[in-house]
N, C-alpha and C positions, 0 to 999 in steps of 0.2 A: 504494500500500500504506500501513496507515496501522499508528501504533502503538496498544499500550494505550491510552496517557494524549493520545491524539488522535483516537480513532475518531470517527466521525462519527453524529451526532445521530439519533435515527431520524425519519421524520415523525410530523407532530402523530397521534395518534391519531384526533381530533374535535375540530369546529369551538370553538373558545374563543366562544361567547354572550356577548352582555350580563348576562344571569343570571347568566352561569358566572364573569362579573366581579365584578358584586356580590357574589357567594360567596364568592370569594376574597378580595376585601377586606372583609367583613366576618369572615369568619375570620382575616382576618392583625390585624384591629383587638383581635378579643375573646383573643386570643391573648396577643402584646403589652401587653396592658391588664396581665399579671401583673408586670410588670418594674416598673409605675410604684402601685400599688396602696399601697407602702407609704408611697411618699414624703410625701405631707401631715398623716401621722396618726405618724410616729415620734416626737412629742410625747407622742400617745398611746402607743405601744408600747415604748417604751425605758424609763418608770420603773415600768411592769407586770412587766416583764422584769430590771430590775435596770441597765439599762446607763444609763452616766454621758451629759452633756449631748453632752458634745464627742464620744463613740463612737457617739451617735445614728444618726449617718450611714452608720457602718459596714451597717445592716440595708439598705439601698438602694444604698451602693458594693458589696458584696455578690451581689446580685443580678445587678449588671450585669456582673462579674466572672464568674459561674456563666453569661452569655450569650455572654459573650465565649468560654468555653473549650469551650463547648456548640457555637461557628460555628465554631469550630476545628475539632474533633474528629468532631463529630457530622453540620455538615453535608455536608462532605465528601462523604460515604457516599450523599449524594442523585445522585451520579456512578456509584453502587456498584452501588447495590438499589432494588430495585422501589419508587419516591414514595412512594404512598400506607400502602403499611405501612408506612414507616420513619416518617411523619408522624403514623401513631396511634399507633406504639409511644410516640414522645414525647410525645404528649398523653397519654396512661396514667399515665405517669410526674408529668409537670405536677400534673395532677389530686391523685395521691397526695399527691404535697409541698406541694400546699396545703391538704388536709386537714393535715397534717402541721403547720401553720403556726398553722389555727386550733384548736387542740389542746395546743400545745408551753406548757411553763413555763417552762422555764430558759432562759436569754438566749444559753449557749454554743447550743443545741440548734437555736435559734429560726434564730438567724446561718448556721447549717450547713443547715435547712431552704431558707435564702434562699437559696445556694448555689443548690441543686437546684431549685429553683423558674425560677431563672434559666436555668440548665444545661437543662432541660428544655423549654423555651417557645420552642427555637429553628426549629419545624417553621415561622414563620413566613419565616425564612428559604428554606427550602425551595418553600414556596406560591409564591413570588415569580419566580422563576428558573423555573416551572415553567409559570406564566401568561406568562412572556416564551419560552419555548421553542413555546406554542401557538399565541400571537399574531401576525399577520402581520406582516413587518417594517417595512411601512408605515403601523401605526401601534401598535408595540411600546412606544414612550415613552408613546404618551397610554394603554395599559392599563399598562402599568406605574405611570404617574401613578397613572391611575385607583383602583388596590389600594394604592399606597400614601398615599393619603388615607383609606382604609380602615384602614392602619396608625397614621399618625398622630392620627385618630379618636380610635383605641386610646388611643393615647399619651394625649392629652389631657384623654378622657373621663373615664380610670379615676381620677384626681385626684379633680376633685369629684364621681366617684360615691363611692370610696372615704369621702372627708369625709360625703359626706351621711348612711349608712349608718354610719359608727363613731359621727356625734353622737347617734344615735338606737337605737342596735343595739351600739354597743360594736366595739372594732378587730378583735374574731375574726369577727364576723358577717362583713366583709369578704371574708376567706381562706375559711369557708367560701360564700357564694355563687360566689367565686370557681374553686372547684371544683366546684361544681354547674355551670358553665356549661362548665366543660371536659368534663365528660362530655357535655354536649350534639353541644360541637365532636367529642368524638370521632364523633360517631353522625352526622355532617354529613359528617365528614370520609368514613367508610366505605360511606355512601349515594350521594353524589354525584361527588366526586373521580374525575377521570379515572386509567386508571392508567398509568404509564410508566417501561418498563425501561428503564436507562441502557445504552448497546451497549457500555459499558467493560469491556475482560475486565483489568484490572491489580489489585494487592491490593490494601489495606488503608495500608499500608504505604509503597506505590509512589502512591496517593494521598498521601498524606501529603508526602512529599519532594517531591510534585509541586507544592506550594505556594511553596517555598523557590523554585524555579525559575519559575513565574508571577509571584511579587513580583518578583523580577531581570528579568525579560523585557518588563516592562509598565511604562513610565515611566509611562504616564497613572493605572493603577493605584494605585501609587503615591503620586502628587500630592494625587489622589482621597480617598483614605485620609487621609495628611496634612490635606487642608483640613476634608474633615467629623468627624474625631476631634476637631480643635480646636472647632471648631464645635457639637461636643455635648457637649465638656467643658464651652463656656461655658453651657452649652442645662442639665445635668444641675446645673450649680452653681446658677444662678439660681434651677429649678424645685423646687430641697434643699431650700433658704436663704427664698425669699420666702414659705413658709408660716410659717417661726419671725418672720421680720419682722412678718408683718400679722397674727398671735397678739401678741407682745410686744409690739408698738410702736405697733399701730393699736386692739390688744384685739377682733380679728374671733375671731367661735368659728368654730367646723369647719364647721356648714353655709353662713358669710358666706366661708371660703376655698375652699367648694367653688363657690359664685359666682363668685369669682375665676378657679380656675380653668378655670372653664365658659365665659369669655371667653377663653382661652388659644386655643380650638379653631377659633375666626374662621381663625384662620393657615392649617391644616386646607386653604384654598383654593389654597393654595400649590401642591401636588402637582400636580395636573393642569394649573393652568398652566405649569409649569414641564417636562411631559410634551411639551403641543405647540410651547412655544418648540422643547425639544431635536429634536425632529422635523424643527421649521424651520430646524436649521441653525441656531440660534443657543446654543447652548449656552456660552461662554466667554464672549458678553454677559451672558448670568442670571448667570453664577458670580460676574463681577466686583459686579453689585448686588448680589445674595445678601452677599458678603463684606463690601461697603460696610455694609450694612442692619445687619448686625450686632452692631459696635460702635456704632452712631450709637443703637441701640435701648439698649444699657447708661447709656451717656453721656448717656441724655434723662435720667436719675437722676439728674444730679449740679446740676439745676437745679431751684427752688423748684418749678414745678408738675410737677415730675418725679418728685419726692419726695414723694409723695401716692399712694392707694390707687388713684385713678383714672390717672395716672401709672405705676404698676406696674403697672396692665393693658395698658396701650398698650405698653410694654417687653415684657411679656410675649407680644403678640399679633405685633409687631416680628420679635420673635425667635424665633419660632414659625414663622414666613412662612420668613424667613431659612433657618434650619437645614433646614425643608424643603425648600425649592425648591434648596438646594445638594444635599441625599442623591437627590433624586430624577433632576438633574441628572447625579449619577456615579452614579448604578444604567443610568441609559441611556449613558454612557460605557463603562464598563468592560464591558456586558453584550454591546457592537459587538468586544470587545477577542478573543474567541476563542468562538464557539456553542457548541464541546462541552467546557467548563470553565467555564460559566457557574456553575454549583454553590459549586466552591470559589473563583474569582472574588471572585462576590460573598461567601461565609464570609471571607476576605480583607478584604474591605473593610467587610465589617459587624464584626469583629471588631475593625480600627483604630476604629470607632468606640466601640465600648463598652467599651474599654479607655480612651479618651478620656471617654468618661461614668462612668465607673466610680469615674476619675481624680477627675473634676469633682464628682462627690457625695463622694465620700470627702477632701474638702478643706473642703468648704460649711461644717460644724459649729465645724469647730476656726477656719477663717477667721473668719466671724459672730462665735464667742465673743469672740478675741484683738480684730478691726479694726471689725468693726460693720458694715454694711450698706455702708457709706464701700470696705470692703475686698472683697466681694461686687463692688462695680461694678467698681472696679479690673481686681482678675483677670479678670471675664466681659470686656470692652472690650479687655483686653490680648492674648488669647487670639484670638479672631477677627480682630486687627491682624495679628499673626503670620502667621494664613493668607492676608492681604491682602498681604502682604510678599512673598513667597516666590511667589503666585500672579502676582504684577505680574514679580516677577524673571523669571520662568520662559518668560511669554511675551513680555516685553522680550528676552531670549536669544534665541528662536525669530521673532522679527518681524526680529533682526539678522541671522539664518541664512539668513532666506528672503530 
């Protein structure tokens, strides 16, 4: 007999395709793409807008804040209700608030828009758990990989599209393309998308408290959380920060930082290798590189050819590799941790994350101004030591046990 908040999964409805992969990951990339859209151009958008040097960052911590409470609350529900509408209701919403974005004047409006921008963009969270509940278990990590290299695509791309498009088109041009392509995704999303009721007959409510009780129950969880939160605080400072660097200090315009960070996306490769390590049983060797990789990619800054344009790419591509191959790492951890709570699971651990990048952008501004680039390496290097700490601890304890 099982309970509410334990029933069991139902079967896959239809076979998960290669197509049906690329789909996924490309919707989970042009999805995602909205979280990071503002980041290199808040030079441009915060003295249109009225806001001060060091609040800059506020538009981009922001956002991430709006995802983070979005995988709280919202994804949840993908345990609840039927996937696919609850994934276009949020795309609806997306859509709006980025009209809403390239439209707004006033700088409080603009911030509360990024809010919901964020809050609303998190159906990719859902895609994902939804492509690992279709997938065969024998090889769940390399589709999982697979979409999310499609996510970090996302991630990476929307940078130097963003840049290319505001130098040429101005920073609203952005927000609106960027909702014309969510209406695309919606009509992607309602065309193709398999659909899948969750068997859960528990509330809203009872979802909810059921999180409280999965963080307690799930050391790996956990851990997971911890290490990739730090990992993208450093990931979300760097990628704040080294556009006002290579503006100020190198005198690159927007389409030379959209170059920049169009090398960011080499890393991009990460995912899927790091899908079929986890497969093979080695998942806790990536992590400890992944961890290593990390800080040693901040630390190439702190040497003369480091400290160069070419130099902050390699840092950049470093730590791209890094932070990926760790998130994809514990999306196939934690997603072995319980089948019919993969939903909130992973809203769990995506959430430690972007409360960790939320963190990390909303420090970038006011760090850079007070310490200078000097202070940027610092914390990003410190930050991923921490999770090398605690990850050495952990199974130094557990090599003692066994």
């Amino acid at each position: 007999m099982t309970t509410p908040l334990t029933s069991t999964l139902q079967a896959p409805a239809r076979e998960l395709t290669r197509a049906m992969v690329l789909l996924f990951a490309f919707c989970c990339g042009a999805i995602v793409a909205n979280l990071y859209y503002a980041q290199p151009i808040v030079e441009l958008i915060a003295p249109d807008l009225g806001l001060s040097a060091s609040s800059a960052s506020l538009i981009v911590s922001l956002t991430q804040v709006g995802y983070a409470l979005g995988l709280l609350f919202l994804v949840p529900l993908s345990d609840l209700i039927e996937n696919r509408r609850l994934m276009i209701a949020t795309a609806v919403v997306a859509a709006a608030s980025l009209l809403g974005a390239a439209t707004m004047e006033h700088a409080n409006g603009f911030l509360l828009v990024s809010l919901i921008v964020g809050f609303s963009s998190v159906s990719v969270q859902m895609l994902i758990p939804l492509a690992a509940h279709l997938a065969p278990e024998q090889s769940r990590g390399q589709v999982v990989g697979n979409i999310m290299s499609g996510l970090l695509l996302g991630i990476l791309l929307a940078r130097p599209l963003s840049s290319l498009v505001a130098d040429h088109f101005g920073w609203r041009a952005v927000f609106m393309y960027a909702a014309v392509v969510m209406l695309a995704i919606i009509a992607v999303l309602a065309l193709t998308i398999p659909r899948r009721v969750p068997d859960h007959k528990a509330s809203y409510g009872q979802l909810l408290k059921s999180l409280v009780t999965l963080m307690g129950r799930h050391a790996v969880l956990r851990q997971r959380a911890l290490y990739q939160g730090l990992l993208f605080a450093a990931f979300s400072l760097f990628w704040t920060a080294v556009p006002v660097e290579l503006a100020r200090h190198y005198g690159l315009s927007q389409s030379q930082i959209a170059l920049f960070a169009l090398v960011g996306a080499i890393g991009a490769i990460a995912a899927p290798i790091a899908g079929r390590l986890a497969d093979a049983g080695l998942t806790q060797r990536a992590s400890l590189i992944a961890l290593i990789l990390a800080p040693v990619a901040f630390l190439l800054g702190l040497s003369k050819p480091g400290y160069s344009v070419i130099g902050l790419a390699i840092t950049g591509v470093l730590l791209d590799f890094a932070v990926q191959m760790s998130m994809v790492l514990g999306q196939r951890a934690i997603y072995a941790l319980d089948p019919a709570s993969r939903g909130r699971l992973n809203a769990l651990y995506m959430t430690s994350i972007f409360v960790g990048g939320a963190i990390g952008s909303a420090l970038a501004s006011g760090l850079y101004e007070r310490h200078g680039w000097e202070g940027v390496i610092a914390l990003g290097a410190g930050l991923p030591v921490l999770a090398l700490v605690v990850f050495v601890l952990i199974n130094l304890k557990r090599s003692q046990v066994d």
